[in-house]
N, C-alpha and C positions, 0 to 999 in steps of 0.2 A: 337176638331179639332186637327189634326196631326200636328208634324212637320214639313211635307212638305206641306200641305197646308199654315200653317201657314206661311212661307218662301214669298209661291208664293202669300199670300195676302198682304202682306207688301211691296214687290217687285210691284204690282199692285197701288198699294196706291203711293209709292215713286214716280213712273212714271207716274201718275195722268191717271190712268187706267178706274178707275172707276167713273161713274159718280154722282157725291154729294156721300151722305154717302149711295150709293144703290146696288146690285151688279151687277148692268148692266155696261158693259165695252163701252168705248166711244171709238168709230172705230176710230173716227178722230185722235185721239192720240196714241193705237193702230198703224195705215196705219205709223204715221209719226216716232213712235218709232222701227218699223222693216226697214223704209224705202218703203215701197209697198202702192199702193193706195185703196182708199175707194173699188171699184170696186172689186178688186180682192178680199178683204177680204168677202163680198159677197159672191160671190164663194163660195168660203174655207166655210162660216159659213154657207152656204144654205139658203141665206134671199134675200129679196127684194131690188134692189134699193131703193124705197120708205124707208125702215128701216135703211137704210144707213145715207139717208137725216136726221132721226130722232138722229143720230147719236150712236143707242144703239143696243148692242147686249144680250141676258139677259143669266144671265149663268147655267141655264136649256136647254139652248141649247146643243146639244148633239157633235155639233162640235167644238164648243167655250170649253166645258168641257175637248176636247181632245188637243186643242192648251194650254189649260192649266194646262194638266197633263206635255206636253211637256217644256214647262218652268217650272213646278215644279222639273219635273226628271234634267233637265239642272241645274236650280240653287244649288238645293241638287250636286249635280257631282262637279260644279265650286266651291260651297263655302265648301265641304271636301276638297277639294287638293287646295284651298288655302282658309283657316279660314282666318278673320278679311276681306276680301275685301270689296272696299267700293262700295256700289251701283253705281254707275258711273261705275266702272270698270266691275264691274258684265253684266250692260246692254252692255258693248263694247263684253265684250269675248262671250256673250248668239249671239250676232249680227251678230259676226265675224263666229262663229259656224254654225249658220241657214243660212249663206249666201255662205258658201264655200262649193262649187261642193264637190260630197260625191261620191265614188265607189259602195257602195251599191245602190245608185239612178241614177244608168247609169251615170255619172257623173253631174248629176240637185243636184240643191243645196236640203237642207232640208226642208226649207222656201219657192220653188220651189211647192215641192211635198205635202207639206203643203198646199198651197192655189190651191190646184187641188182637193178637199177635203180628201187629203190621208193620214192625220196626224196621223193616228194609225200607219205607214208605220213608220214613224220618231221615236214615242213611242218606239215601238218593236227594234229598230235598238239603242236605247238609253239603254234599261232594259238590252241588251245584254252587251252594251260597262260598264254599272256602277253593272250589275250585278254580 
């Protein structure tokens, strides 16, 4: 496993992302650590409400994969320009980022355009800025 993965699985873990020791990510926790509801995340992941209720999303899914390249590329960008940050602070500035209106997204946020299922849009827009 790479270093950016390994980043974004620790970061998953810290914010009780994942359900027991599985790699299916708990929406619930998920919806309440970006702030957006169960629903939309739906959306975004292309599942069922029913899979909602079950609370899981499994990470062979191909849009979950890509919300998590995006917080892979963010965490690698935030913890280069400032090493040592503590996870607290990390999940604030990842928040603050995906929720602040962007120029490239017509001014929608990134978390916005994210839960429209457009998160490769965000990816592309991130590989340029830490490129």
């Amino acid at each position: 496993m790479n270093n950016r993965a390994l980043q974004s699985v620790e970061f998953f873990e810290e914010n009780k992302l994942y359900i027991d020791d599985s790699s299916e990510l708990d929406l619930t926790a998920l919806a309440k650590l970006l702030g957006v509801n169960q629903k939309e995340l739906a959306v975004a992941f292309n599942i069922t409400e029913s899979q909602i209720t079950r609370k899981a999303a499994t990470s062979d899914n191909k849009f979950v994969q890509q919300w998590m390249a995006v917080f892979n590329i963010l965490i690698e960008h935030i913890q280069s320009t400032e090493p040592g940050i503590t996870s607290e602070k990390l999940s604030l500035k990842m928040s603050r980022w995906l929720k602040m209106p962007n120029s490239h997204f017509s001014q929608e946020s990134p978390i916005s355009v994210m839960l429209k299922g457009k998160a490769r849009r965000v990816i592309n827009l991130l590989e340029q800025i830490t490129g």
